[in-house]
Structure formats: structure tokens, C-alpha cells
C-alpha positions as CSV (number, residue, x, y, z in Angstrom):
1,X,84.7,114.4,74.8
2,X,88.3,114.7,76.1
3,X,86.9,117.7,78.3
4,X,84.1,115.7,79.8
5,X,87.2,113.0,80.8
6,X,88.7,115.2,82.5
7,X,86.6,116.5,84.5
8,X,85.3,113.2,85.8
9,X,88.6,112.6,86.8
10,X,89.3,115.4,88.8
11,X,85.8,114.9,90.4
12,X,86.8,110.9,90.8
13,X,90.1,112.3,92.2
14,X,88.4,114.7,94.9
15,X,85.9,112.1,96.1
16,X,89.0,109.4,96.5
17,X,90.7,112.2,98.3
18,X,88.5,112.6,100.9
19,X,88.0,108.7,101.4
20,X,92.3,108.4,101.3
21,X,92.5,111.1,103.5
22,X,90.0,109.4,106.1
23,X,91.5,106.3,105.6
24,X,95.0,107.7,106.9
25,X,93.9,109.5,109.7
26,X,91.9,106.5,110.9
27,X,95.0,104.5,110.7
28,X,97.3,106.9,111.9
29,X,95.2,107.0,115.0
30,X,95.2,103.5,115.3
31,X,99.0,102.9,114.7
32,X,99.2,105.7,118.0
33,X,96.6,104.4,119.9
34,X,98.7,100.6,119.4
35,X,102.0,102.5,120.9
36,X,100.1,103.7,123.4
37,X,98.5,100.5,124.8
38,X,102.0,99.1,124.8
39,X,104.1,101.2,126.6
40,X,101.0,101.3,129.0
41,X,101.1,97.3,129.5
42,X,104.8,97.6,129.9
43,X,104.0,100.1,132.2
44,X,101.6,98.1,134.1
45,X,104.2,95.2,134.7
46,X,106.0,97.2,136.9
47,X,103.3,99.2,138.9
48,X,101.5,97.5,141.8
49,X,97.9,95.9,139.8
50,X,94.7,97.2,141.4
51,X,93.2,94.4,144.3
52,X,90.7,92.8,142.8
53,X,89.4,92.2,146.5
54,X,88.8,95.8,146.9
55,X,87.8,96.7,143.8
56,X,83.9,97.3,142.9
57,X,82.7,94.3,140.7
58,X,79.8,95.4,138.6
59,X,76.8,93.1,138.3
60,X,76.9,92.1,134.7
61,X,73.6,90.7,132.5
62,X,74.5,88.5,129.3
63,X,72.4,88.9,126.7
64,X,72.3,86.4,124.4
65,X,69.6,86.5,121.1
66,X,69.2,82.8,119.7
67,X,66.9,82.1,116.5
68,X,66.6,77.8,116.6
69,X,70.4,77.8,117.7
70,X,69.9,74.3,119.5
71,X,73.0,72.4,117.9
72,X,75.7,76.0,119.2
73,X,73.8,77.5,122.3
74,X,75.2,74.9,124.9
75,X,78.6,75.4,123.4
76,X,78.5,79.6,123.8
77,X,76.8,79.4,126.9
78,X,79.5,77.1,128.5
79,X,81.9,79.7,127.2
80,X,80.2,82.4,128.8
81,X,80.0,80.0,132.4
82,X,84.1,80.1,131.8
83,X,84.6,83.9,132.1
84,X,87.1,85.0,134.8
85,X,85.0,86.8,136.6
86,X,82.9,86.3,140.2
87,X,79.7,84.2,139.1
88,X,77.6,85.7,141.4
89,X,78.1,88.8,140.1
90,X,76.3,87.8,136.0
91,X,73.5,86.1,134.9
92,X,72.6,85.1,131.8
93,X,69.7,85.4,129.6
94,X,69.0,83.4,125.8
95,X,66.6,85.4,124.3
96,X,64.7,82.7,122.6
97,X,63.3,84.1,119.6
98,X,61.0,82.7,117.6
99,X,62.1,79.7,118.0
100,X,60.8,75.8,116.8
101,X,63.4,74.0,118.1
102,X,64.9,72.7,121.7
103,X,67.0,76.2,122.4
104,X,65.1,77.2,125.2
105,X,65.2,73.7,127.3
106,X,69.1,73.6,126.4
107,X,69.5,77.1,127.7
108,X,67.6,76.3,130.6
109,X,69.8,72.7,131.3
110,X,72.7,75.3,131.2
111,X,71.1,77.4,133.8
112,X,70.6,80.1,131.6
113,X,67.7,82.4,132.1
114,X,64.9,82.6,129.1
115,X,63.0,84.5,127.5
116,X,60.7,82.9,125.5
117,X,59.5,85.7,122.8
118,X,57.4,84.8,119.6
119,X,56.4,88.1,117.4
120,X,56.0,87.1,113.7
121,X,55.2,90.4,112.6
122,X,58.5,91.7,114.6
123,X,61.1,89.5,113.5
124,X,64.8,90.5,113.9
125,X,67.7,90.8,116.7
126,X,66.6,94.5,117.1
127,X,63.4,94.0,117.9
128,X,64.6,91.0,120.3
129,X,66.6,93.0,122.0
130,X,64.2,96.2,122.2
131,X,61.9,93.8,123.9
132,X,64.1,92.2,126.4
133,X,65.8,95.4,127.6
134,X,62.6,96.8,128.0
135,X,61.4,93.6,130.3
136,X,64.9,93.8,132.3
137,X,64.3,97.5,133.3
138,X,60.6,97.2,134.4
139,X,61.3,93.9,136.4
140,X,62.3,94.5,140.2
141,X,64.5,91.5,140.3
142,X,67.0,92.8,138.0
143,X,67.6,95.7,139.7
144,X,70.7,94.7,140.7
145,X,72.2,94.8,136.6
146,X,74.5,97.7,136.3
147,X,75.5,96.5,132.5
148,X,74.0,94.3,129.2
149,X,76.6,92.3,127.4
150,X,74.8,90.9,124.1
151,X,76.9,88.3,122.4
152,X,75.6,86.7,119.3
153,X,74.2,82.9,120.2
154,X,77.2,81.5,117.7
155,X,80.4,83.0,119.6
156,X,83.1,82.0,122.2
157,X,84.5,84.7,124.3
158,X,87.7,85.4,126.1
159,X,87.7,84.8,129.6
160,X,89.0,88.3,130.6
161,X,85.8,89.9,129.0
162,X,84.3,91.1,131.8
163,X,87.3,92.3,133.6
164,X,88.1,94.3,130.4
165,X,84.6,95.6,130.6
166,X,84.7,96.4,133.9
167,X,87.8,99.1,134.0
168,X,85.9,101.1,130.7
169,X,82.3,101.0,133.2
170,X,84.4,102.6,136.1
171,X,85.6,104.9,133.4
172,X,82.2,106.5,133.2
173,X,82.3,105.0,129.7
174,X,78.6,103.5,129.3
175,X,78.9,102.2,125.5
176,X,81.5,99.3,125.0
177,X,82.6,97.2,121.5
178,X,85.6,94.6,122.1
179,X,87.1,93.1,118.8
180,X,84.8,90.9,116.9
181,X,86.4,88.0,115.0
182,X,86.2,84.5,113.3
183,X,85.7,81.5,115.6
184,X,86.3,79.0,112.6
185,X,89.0,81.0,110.2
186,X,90.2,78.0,108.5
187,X,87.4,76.4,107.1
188,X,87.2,77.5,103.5
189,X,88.6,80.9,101.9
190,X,85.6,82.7,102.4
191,X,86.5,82.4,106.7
192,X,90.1,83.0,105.9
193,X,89.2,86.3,103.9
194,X,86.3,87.1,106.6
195,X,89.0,86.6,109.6
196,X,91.1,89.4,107.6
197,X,88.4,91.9,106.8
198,X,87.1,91.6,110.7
199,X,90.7,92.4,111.3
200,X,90.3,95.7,108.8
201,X,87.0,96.8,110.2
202,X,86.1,95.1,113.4
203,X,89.6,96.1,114.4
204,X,91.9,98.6,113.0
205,X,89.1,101.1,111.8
206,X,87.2,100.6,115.3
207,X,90.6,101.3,117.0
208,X,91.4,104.4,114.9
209,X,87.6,105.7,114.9
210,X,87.6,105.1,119.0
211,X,91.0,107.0,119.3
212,X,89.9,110.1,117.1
213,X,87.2,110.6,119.5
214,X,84.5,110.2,117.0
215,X,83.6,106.8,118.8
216,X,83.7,103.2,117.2
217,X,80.7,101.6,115.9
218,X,78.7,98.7,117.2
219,X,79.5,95.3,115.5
220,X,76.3,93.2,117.3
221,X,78.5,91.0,118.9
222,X,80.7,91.5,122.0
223,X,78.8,94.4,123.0
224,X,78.4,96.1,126.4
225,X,75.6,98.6,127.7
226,X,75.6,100.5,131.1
227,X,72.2,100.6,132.2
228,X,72.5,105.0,132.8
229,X,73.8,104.8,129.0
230,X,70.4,102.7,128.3
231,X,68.6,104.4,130.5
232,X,69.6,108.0,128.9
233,X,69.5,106.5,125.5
234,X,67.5,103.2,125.4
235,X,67.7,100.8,122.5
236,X,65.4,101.8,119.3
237,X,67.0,99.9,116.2
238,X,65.5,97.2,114.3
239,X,66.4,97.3,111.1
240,X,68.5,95.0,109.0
241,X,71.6,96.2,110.7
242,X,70.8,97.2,113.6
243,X,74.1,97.3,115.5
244,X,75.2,100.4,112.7
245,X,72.0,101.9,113.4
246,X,72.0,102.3,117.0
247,X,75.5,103.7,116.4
248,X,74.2,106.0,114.5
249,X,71.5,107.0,116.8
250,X,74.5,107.5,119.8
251,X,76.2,109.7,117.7
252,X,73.6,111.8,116.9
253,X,73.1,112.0,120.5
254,X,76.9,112.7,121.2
255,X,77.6,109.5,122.7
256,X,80.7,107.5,122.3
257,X,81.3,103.8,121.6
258,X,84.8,103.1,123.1
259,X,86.7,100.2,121.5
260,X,88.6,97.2,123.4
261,X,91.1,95.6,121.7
262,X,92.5,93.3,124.6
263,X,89.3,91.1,124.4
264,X,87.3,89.1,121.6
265,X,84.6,87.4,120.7
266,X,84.9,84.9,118.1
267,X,82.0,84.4,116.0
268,X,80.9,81.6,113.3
269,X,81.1,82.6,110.2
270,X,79.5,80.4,107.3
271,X,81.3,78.9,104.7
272,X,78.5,78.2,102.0
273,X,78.3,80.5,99.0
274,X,74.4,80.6,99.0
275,X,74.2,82.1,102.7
276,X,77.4,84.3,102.4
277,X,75.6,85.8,99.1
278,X,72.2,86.5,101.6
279,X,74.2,87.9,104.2
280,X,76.1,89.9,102.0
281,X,73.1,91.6,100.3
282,X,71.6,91.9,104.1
283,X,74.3,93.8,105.0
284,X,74.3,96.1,101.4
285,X,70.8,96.8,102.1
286,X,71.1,97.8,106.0
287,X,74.0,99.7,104.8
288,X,72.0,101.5,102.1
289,X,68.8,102.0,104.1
290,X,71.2,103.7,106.5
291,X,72.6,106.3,104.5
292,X,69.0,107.1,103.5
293,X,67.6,107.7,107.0
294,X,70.5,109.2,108.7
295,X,72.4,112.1,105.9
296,X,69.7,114.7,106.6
297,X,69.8,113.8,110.0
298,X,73.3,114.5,109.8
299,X,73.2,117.8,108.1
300,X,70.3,119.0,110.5
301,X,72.9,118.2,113.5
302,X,73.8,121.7,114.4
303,X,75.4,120.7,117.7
304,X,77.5,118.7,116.7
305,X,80.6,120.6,116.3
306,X,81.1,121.2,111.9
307,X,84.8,119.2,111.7
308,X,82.9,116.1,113.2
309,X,79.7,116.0,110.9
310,X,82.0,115.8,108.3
311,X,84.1,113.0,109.2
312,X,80.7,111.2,110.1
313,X,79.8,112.5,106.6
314,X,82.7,111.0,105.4
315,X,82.5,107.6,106.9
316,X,78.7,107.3,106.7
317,X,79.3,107.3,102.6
318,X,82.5,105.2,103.2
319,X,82.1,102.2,100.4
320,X,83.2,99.0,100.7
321,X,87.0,98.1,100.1
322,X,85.5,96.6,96.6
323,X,84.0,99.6,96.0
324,X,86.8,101.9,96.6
325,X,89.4,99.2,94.6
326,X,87.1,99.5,91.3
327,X,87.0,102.8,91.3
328,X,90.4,103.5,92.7
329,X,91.3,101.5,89.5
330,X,89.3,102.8,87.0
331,X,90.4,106.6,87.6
332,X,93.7,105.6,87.9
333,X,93.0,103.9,84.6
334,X,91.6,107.3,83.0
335,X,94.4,109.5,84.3
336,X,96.9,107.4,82.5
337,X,95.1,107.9,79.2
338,X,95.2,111.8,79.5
339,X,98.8,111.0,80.0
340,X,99.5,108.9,77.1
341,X,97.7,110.7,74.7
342,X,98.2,114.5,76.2
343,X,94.7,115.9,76.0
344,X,94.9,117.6,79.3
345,X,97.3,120.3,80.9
346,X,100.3,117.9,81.6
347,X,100.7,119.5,85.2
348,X,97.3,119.1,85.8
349,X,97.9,114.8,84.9
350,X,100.9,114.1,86.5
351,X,99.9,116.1,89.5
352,X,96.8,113.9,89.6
353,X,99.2,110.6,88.9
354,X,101.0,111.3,92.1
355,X,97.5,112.0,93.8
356,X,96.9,108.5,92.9
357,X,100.1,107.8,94.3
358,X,99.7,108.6,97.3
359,X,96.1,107.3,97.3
360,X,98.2,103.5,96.6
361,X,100.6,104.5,99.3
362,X,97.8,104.8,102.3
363,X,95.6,101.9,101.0
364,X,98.8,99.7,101.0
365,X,99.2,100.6,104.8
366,X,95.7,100.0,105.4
367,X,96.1,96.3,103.8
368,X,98.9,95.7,105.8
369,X,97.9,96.7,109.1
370,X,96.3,94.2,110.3
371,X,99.0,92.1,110.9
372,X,101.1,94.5,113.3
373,X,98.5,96.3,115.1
374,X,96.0,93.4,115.3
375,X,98.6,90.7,115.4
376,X,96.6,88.7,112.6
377,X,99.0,85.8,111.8
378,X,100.8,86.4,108.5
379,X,99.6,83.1,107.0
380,X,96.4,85.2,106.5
381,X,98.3,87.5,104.2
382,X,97.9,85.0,101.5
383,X,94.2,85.2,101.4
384,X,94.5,88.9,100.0
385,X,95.5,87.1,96.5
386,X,92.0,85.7,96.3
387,X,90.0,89.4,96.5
388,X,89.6,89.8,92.7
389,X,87.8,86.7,92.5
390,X,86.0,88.3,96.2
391,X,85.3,91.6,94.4
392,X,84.1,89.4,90.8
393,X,82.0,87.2,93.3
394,X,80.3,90.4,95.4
395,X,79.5,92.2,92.3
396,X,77.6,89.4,91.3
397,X,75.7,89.5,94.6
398,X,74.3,92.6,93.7
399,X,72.2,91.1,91.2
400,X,70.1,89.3,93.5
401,X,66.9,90.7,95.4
402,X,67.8,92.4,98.5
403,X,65.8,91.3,101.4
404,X,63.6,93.5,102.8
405,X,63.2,91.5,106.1
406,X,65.6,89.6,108.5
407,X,66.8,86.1,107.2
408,X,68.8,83.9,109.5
409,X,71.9,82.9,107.9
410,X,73.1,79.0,108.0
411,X,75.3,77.8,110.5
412,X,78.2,75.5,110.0
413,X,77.0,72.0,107.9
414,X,73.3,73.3,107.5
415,X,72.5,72.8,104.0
416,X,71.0,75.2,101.6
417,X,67.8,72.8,101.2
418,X,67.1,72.6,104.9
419,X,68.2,76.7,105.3
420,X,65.8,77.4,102.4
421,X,62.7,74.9,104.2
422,X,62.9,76.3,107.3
423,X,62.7,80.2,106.2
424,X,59.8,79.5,104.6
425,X,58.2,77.7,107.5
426,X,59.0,80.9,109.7
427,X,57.7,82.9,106.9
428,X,53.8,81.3,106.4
């Protein structure tokens, strides 16, 4: 029995490895690529700044998908309207989907473009957006859109967006994520903990992904498309996540996402236990039904070069920071045991004890890092107390049904009752 121990914790031990090991080189990347953008903005205060008189202005299209978003769309698209940028030189489209309610007339009062789209047996933001990008590239009077920004119909943007945008596009860099976070982080400890973990992965793992060259990932919000990229590659996801799966798809293709981290959008996030629970198994199940369509995929990838497929390996298996905890835990756990009662080679444990170590070490760093390279305030810090009850409450999750479909999550106030009613209208 004592054999069979320890040989699941050496295997435990190598799988932790390689997640540690990933871990620190994405945030050693990020930590450089922080430097880096510092002593180039100190830099930049003592260089002469690029006219924006003579500079090329690229003609940008907002994209915005809305799902009955009546009560938030004239708020995001007055945020939009507020950009610093030359407003002959964007439109803006709501893509109303499906919709019931008065989006599409508030859109319009905003003088937002629409397009009206109703497809009950294609129902998610992929699909919408499949669509639409399709109609903007067969129409003649878009011809002038050299780039797609889709912003979720929830979210507030920085007013130096498009500028940021527009220095990657003369780049030649056609695929653009700026940093995704929480419009409304102090409503409850669920948006508290959500503004961290955007922090962790909308931030410092896009940052030290985009600066190893293997190319951040597309968070659905604050995204921007050149129209060669789309052209070359043209949008094909439309599954539950369908911002990870187009990433997928552009790495495949050798394309790379480049991250901005001097811009954000600020999304709503929802403070009600019932909808985080359905958005949490949303997410699970787009994350699962990922791994199944894209690891042979992966393997098959000859021309990709070997070192890369398995980092994307690597990251395409990553678990969730509750998944890595609990079993972080648990080995760490078992190891003790074959110390305390000596039933394995004792250089064999304690090396494995200092593995473990060093596993803490990195993980620590991780948690931290937020706070000096994404300059989350430190109050936030606070919130990290609460993640047993966060990893006791996601477990739970798990239990439900996973959806197999795309379910609008609740916004703001909107009840679990009225949430609940109004699925099952769209639904019959």
C-alpha cells in the first residue's frame, strides 16, 4: 500500500512541476515585460511624441453583441461616444440579438448602427458575431473599416482605447486583447474576489503569455480585429466560450494575440449566487469541451515548432487556481506522511518536500503579483482570505447540470425569478 503512495506522489509531484514551472516563467515574463513598459514610458517623456496630425488614423468599427441589454446599452454606448479618438473615424454597431426588449430603438436614439438578428436555433455571442462580420465584409459601405473592436454590451472603456489600438495595428499586429476588468468591484465579495482573479488571468498571465511569444488569449471583451487578420483567418467559434476558442484556432494557425495593458474595459460582473453558479459551470464546460476538441489538434501540429506545443500543452490542461490549491494540498499532505512515518527512501521525501517548496514559493509570487505589476489596490488583498469558502462554494458548482447551450447571465438587480422567466421564454 505504502508503495502505491508513493508513487502517486511522485507522479502528483511531476504533474505540479510542470504547472509550477509554467507558472514561473509566465510570471517571470510578465515581471520583465512590466520593467520594460516602464523604462519605455519614462523614456517616452523625454522624446518628442508622434503628431497625431500626421499620423494615419485607422477607421475603427465597434462591435457591440447585446442580448435584451435595454436598462446598460445607453450607458456603454455613451462610453464608447467618449473615446479620445476622431469620431469620424468609428462607427458603431449593437448587434441586437435575439432580442424582446427596447435595445435596438435605444441603440438607435444613441446613433448606433443595428443589426437586428433573430436565429433561435443559433443562439450565442459566437454565432452573433460570425454573422455580423460576415455582413460587414460583403457590404460595400463598410469598406472603409480597417479594424473590429467587440466590447461586451455591459462595459465602460478607457478613453485612450483606440489610440492604444491604433500603435499595435501600425505594428502589423492584427489580433489585439487590452486588460479586461470589473466595472462594479465593490459590490459584494464575489466582485471583490472577480476584480482579483481578472487581475491574475485577464492581466498578469495575458501579460507573461503575450511577452513569451506564445500570444495572450482572447477574453470576449476589449477585443480588437484587423480586417487582413479576419480576412486571413475569419471568425469560426461558437461554442460556450468562444473567445478561448477562437484563440485556439489562431494559435493553431500561428497567429498571435498581443496583450495591452495601458487600456481597460471594465465589465459588470453579477453579484447573485444563482447566476455566478451558471456562469461558473458555462465557463467549466467551454473549458472542458475545449480540451476535447483541440489536444489532438495539438499533437497533429507538426509546424508548430516542438518547445511551443508543449507549453500550449501545458496551458491548454492548466486547471483552475482551485484545482491546482486542492491538489497542491493534498500531495503536499501525502509527502508529509511518508515523512512522518519513513516508508519511503528519506532522500527521495525530503527532496520532494522541498519540490513542494518551491512549488509554495512561485504560487506565493503569483498571488501577489497582481498588486505591483497590475497596480490592483491592496485593499483587494483582503479578499484572498475568503477563497476557501470560493473553492468550498465552486466545488459545489460542479454538482449542477452543465449547460449545454448559451444562458445569458443576470445583470446587476435582476432577480433570479425574472432571470429564470425569461430563459425559458427564449427557450419555447
Amino acid at each position: 500500500m505504502w508503495l502505491m503512495f508513493i508513487v502517486l506522489a511522485l507522479l502528483l509531484t511531476c504533474i505540479l512541476f510542470a504547472w509550477f514551472s509554467f507558472i514561473g516563467l509566465i510570471l517571470t515574463a510578465a515581471i520583465l515585460s512590466a520593467l520594460k513598459t516602464l523604462c519605455g514610458t519614462f523614456k517616452r517623456r523625454i522624446l518628442v511624441e508622434e503628431n497625431p496630425a500626421t499620423a494615419k488614423m485607422p477607421f475603427f468599427l465597434f462591435l457591440i453583441p447585446a442580448h435584451n441589454e435595454a436598462e446598460i446599452i445607453e450607458r456603454t454606448l455613451q462610453s464608447v461616444k467618449a473615446v479620445d479618438y476622431p469620431r469620424d473615424k468609428f462607427k458603431i454597431m449593437v448587434i441586437a440579438d435575439n432580442c424582446t426588449d427596447e435595445t435596438s430603438s435605444i441603440a438607435r436614439k444613441e446613433g448606433a448602427e443595428v443589426f437586428e438578428r433573430y436565429d433561435l436555433s443559433r443562439k450565442s455571442k459566437g454565432f452573433a458575431l460570425h454573422d455580423t462580420i460576415k455582413k460587414v465584409f460583403s457590404e460595400e459601405r463598410f469598406q472603409e473599416i480597417e479594424a473590429l473592436v467587440i466590447i461586451d454590451a455591459d462595459t465602460q472603456i478607457e478613453q485612450n482605447l483606440l489610440t492604444s489600438f491604433k500603435k499595435y495595428l501600425q505594428k502589423g499586429q492584427d489580433w489585439l486583447q487590452v486588460y479586461y476588468t470589473v466595472s462594479n468591484p465593490d459590490d459584494s465579495w464575489r466582485t471583490k474576489l472577480m476584480t482579483y482573479a481578472f487581475a491574475l488571468f485577464n492581466g498578469v498571465w495575458e501579460l507573461g503569455c503575450s511577452a513569451t511569444g506564445l500570444g495572450a488569449a482572447l477574453r470576449g471583451n476589449g477585443m480588437c480585429f484587423s480586417k487582413d487578420g479576419l480576412l486571413r483567418r475569419p471568425w469560426i467559434a461558437s461554442g460556450l466560450a468562444e473567445d478561448l476558442e477562437f484563440s485556439w484556432h489562431l494559435r493553431l494557425a500561428q497567429e498571435r494575440v498581443y496583450f495591452l495593458p495601458n487600456t481597460r474595459v471594465f465589465g459588470e460582473m453579477t453579484s447573485q449566487s444563482a447566476a455566478s453558479k451558471s456562469q461558473r459551470r458555462r465557463w467549466e464546460a467551454g473549458r472542458k469541451a475545449l480540451r476535447s476538441e483541440f489536444r489532438g489538434k495539438l499533437i497533429r501540429a507538426l509546424d508548430i515548432p516542438l518547445w511551443k506545443r508543449i507549453f500550449y500543452f501545458i496551458d491548454l490542461h492548466f486547471p483552475s487556481l482551485s484545482e491546482l490549491t486542492i491538489l497542491f494540498s493534498c500531495n503536499f499532505v501525502l509527502i508529509c506522511v511518508l515523512l512522518l512515518f519513513e516508508v519511503a527512501p528519506k532522500n527521495l521525501s525530503w527532496l520532494l518536500f522541498f519540490a513542494h517548496c518551491g512549488f509554495a514559493s512561485i504560487f506565493a509570487a503569483y498571488l501577489v503579483s497582481p498588486f505591483f505589476i497590475m497596480r490592483l489596490p491592496l485593499r483587494y488583498g483582503r479578499i484572498i482570505l475568503s477563497a476557501p469558502y470560493f473553492i468550498i462554494w465552486k466545488l459545489a458548482t460542479m454538482f449542477g447540470k452543465h449547460p449545454d447551450q448559451w444562458i445569458r447571465t443576470a445583470r446587476g438587480n435582476q432577480t433570479k425569478e425574472n432571470q429564470t422567466q425569461q430563459n425559458q421564454r427564449e427557450n419555447h
